[in-house]
TINU-841516 format. One record per residue (C-alpha): residue in three letters; x, y, z. Coordinates in steps of 0.5 Angstrom, whole numbers. Layout:
N
{resn=ALA; u=X; v=Y; w=Z};
...
REM end
This chain:
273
{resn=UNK; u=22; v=-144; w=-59};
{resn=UNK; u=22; v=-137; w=-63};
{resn=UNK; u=27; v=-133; w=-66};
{resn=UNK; u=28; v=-129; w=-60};
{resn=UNK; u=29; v=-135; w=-55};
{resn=UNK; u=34; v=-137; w=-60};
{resn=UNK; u=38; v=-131; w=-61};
{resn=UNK; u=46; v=-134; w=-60};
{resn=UNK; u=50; v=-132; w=-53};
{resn=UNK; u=57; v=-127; w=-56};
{resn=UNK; u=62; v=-127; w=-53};
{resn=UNK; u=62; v=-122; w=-48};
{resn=UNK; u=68; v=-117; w=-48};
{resn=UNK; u=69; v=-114; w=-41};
{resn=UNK; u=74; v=-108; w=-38};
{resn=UNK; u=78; v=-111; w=-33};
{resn=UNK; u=76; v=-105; w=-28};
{resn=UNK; u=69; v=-109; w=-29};
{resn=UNK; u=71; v=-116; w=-27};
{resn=UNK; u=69; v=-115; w=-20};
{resn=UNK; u=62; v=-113; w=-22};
{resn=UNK; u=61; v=-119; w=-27};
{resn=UNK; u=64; v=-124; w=-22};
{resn=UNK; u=60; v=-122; w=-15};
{resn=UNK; u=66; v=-120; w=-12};
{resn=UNK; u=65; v=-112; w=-12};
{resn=UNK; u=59; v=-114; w=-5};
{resn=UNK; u=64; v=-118; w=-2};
{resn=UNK; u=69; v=-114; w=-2};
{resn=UNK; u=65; v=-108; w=1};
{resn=UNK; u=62; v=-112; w=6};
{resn=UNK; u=69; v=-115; w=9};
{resn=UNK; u=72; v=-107; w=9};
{resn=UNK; u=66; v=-105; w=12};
{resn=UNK; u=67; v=-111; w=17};
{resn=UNK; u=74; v=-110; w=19};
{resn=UNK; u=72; v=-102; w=20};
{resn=UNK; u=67; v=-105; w=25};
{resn=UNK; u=72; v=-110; w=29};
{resn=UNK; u=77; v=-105; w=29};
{resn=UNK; u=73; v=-99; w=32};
{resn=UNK; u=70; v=-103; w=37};
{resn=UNK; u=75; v=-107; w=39};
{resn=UNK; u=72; v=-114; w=38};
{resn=UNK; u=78; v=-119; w=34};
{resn=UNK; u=76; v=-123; w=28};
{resn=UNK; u=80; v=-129; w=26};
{resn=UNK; u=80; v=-131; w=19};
{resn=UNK; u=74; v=-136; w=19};
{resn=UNK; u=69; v=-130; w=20};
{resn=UNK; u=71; v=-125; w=13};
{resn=UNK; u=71; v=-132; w=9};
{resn=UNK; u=65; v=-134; w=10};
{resn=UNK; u=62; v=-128; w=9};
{resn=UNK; u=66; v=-126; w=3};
{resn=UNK; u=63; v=-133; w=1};
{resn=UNK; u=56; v=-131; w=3};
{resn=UNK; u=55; v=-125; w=0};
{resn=UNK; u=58; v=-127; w=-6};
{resn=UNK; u=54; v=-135; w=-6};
{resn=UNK; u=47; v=-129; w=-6};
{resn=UNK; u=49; v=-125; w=-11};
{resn=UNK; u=50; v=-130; w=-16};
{resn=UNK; u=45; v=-134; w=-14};
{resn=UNK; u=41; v=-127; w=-16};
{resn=UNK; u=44; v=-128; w=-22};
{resn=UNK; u=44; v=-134; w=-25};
{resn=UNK; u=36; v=-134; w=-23};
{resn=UNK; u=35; v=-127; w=-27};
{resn=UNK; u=38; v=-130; w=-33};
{resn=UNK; u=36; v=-137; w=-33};
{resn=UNK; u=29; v=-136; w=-37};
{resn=UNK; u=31; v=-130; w=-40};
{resn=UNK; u=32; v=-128; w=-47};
{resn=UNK; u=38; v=-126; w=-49};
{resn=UNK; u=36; v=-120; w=-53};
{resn=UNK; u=33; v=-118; w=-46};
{resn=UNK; u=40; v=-118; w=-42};
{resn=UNK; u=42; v=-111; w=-42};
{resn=UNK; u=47; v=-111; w=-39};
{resn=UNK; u=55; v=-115; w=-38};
{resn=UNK; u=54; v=-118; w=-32};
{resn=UNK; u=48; v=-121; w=-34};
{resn=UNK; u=49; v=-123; w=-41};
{resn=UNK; u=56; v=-126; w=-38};
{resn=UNK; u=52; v=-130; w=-33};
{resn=UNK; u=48; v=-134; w=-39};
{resn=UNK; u=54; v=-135; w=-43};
{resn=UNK; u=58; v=-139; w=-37};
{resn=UNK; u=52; v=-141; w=-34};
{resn=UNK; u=53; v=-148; w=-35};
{resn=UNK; u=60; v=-147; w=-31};
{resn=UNK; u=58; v=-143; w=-25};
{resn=UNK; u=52; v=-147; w=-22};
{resn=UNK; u=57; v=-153; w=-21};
{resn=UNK; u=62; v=-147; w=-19};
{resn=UNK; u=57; v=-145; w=-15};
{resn=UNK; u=55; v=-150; w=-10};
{resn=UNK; u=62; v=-153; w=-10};
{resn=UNK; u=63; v=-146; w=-6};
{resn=UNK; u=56; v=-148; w=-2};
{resn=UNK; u=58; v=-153; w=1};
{resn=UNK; u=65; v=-151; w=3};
{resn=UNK; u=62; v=-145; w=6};
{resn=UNK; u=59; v=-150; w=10};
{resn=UNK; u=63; v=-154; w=12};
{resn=UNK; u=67; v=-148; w=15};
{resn=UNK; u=61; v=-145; w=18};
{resn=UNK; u=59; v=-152; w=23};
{resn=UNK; u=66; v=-153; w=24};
{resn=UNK; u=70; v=-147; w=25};
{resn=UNK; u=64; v=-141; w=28};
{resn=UNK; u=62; v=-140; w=34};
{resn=UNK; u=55; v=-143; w=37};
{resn=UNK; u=52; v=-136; w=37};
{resn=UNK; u=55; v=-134; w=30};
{resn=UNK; u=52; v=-140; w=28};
{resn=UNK; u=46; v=-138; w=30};
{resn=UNK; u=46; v=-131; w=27};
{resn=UNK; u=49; v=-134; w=20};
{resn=UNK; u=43; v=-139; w=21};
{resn=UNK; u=38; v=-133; w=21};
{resn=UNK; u=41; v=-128; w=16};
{resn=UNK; u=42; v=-134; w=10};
{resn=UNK; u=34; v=-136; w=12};
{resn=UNK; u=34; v=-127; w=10};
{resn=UNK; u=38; v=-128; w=4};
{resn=UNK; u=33; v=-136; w=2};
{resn=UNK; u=27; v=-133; w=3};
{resn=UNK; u=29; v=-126; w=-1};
{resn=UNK; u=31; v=-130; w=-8};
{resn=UNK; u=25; v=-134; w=-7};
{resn=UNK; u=20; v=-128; w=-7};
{resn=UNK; u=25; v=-124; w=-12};
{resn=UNK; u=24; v=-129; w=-17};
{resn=UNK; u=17; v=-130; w=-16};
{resn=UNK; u=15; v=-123; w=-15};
{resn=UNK; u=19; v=-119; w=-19};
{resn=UNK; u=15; v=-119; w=-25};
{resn=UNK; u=9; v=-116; w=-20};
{resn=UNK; u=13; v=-112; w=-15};
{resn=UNK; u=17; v=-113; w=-11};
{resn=UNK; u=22; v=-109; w=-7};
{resn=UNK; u=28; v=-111; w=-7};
{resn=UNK; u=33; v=-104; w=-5};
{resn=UNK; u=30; v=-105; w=1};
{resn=UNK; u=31; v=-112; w=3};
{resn=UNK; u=38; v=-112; w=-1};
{resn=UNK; u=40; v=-105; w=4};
{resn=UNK; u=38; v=-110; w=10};
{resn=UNK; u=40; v=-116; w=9};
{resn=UNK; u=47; v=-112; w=6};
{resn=UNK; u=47; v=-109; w=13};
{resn=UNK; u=45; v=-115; w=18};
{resn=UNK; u=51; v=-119; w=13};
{resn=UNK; u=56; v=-113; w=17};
{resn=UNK; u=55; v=-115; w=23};
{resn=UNK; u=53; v=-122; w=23};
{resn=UNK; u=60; v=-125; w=26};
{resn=UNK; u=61; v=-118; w=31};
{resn=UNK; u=58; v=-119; w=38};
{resn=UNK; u=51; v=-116; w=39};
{resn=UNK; u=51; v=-112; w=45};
{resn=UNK; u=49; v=-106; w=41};
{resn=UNK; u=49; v=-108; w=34};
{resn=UNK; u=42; v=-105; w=32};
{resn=UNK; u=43; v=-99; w=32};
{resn=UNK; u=49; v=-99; w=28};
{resn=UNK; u=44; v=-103; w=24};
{resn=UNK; u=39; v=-98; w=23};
{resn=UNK; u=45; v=-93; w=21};
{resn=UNK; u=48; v=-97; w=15};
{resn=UNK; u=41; v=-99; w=13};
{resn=UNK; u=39; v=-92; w=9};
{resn=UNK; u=47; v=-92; w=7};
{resn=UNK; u=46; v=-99; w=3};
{resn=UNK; u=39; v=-97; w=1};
{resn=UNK; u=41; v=-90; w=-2};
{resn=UNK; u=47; v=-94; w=-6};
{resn=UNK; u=41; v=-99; w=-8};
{resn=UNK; u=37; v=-93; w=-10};
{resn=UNK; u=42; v=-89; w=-14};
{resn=UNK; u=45; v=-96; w=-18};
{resn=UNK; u=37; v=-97; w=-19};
{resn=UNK; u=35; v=-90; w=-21};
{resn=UNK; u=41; v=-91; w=-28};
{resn=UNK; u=39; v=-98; w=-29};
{resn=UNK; u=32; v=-97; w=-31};
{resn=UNK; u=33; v=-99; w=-38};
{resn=UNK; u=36; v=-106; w=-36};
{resn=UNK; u=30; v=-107; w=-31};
{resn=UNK; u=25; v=-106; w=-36};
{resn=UNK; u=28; v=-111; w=-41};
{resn=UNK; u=27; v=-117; w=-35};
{resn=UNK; u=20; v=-114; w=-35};
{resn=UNK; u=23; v=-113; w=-27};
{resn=UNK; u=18; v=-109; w=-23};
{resn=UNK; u=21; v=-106; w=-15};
{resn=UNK; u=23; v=-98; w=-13};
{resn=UNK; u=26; v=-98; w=-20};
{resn=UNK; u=19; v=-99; w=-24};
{resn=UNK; u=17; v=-91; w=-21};
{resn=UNK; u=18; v=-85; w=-24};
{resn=UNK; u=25; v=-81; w=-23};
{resn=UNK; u=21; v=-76; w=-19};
{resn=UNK; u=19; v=-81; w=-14};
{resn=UNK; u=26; v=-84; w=-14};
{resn=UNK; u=30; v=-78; w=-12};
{resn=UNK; u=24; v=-77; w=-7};
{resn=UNK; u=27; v=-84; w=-4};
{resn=UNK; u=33; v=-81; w=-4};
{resn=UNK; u=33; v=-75; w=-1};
{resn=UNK; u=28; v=-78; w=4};
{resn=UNK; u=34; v=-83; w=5};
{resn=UNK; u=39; v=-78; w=6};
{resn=UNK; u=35; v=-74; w=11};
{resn=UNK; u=34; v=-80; w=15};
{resn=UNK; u=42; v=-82; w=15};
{resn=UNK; u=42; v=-76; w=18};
{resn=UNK; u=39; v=-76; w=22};
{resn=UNK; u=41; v=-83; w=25};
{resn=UNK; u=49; v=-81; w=25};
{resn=UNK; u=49; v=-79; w=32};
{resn=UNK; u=46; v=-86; w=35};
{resn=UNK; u=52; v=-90; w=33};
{resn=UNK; u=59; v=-85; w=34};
{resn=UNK; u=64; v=-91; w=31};
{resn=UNK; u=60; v=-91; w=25};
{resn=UNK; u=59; v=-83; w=24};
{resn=UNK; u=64; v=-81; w=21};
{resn=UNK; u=65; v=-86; w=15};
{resn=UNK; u=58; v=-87; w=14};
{resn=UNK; u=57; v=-79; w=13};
{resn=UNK; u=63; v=-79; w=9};
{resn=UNK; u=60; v=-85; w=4};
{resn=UNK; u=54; v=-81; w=4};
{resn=UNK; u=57; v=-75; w=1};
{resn=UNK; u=60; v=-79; w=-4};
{resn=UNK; u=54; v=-83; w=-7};
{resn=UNK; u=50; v=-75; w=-6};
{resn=UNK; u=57; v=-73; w=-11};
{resn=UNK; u=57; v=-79; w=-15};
{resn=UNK; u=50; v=-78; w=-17};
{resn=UNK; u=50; v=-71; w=-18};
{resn=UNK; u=57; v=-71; w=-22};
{resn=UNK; u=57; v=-78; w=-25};
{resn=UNK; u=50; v=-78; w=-30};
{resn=UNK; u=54; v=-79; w=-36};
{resn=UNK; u=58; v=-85; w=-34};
{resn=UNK; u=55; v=-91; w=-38};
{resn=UNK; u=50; v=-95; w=-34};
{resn=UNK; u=55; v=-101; w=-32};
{resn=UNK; u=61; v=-96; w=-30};
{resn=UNK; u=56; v=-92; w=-27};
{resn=UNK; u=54; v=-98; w=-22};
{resn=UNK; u=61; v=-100; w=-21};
{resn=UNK; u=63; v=-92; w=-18};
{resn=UNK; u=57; v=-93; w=-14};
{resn=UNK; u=59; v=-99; w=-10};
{resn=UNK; u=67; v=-96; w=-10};
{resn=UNK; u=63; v=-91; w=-6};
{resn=UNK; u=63; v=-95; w=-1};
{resn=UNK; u=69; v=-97; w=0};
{resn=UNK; u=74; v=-91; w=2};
{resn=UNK; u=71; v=-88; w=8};
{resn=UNK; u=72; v=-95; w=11};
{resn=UNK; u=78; v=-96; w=9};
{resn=UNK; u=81; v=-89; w=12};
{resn=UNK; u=78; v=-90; w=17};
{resn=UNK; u=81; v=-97; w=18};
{resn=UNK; u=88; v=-93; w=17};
{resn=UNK; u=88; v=-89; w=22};
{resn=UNK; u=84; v=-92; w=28};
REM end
């Protein structure tokens, strides 16, 4: 073992406003505003057992992602807190981990309802098979905005009736993915010390081509589902905001203001419906 393997873990010194992101609570927490925002615009009643298991899905995904990108990685290569983080406590968050796993089953075939069942059953075999070929192909190529921007989105509407959720679908998609982008666009750096290679590993041109070619594309969707329009357009406008004025914001706080984007269009309109 080289020097470089041997390189010792420090001690992380975090902010306490980016706790969310180190710990995975940042994605849960966007997914439940978002989920809340749908059930109320639509009508449809969630008990508690729903927002549970998705808050805990999303968050078993994120740090699952995590703890794999850190595993067999140097520590001079983790750029970044959440990933030096994650190597120091690694031997902590994997039993956490799977304790979290199983009580997410265990509610999940107890308390959902057989067609939520199924549908959780889909997207956890979506999210399964996405860490798989992350893992294995990240180092060639893999694309993993996009299947984050879709999977972050099918997570949404896994527990609400289906009668309609695909367009919906096709709404939120570019709205995550664009999210993706932007925190990719800053991170480049980090992802070029984990020797990653996805949408991040082309140029800055190509980049902002995807961003705006996604933007267009969410314009063009707003009017296919009504109760999404508006806080879809206003969480557009503030990711198209934060990218233009935020620039200067370290990488790290960059990638927390981005994700705190998604949050108060939903919020508002959780608050007036």
């Amino acid at each position: 073992m080289n020097e470089r393997e041997q390189s010792p873990v420090r001690k992380v010194s975090v902010p306490l406003w980016h706790w969310p992101n180190v710990l995975c609570l940042d994605a849960p927490v966007v997914a439940l505003v978002w989920l809340f925002c749908l059930a109320a615009s639509r009508g449809s009643t969630l008990s508690w057992v729903e927002p549970v298991i998705l808050f805990l899905s999303i968050w078993l995904t994120y740090m699952a992602d995590h703890l794999f990108d850190t595993a067999n990685r140097p520590t001079p290569d983790l750029r970044s807190r959440r990933h030096r983080w994650t190597k120091q406590n690694t031997r902590t968050l994997w039993p956490v981990w799977f304790v979290i796993l199983v009580l997410d089953l265990l509610l999940a075939f107890s308390l959902l309802a057989p067609w939520q069942l199924g549908q959780g059953g889909v997207l956890l075999f979506a999210c399964l098979l996405y860490t798989l070929l992350n893992q294995r192909l990240s180092r060639r190529w893999f694309p993993k905005e996009v299947c984050v921007g879709a999977i972050f989105s099918a997570g949404v509407f896994v527990f609400l009736p289906a009668e309609g959720w695909m367009l919906g679908f096709f709404l939120l998609t570019p709205l995550f993915f664009l999210n993706c982008i932007l925190i990719s666009l800053k991170e480049q750096p980090i992802d070029r010390a984990l020797r990653d290679r996805s949408l991040s590993s082309a140029g800055t041109l190509q980049l902002r081509w995807m961003m705006g070619m996604t933007i267009l594309l969410q314009i063009a969707l707003l009017w296919t589902d009504q109760t999404l329009a508006q806080p879809s357009a206003i969480s557009m406008t503030l990711l198209a905001c934060h990218y233009y004025f935020g620039k200067r914001l370290p990488t790290e706080s960059y990638h927390v203001w981005a994700d705190a984007c998604l949050l108060p269009a939903p919020v508002l309109t959780l608050l007036v419906s």
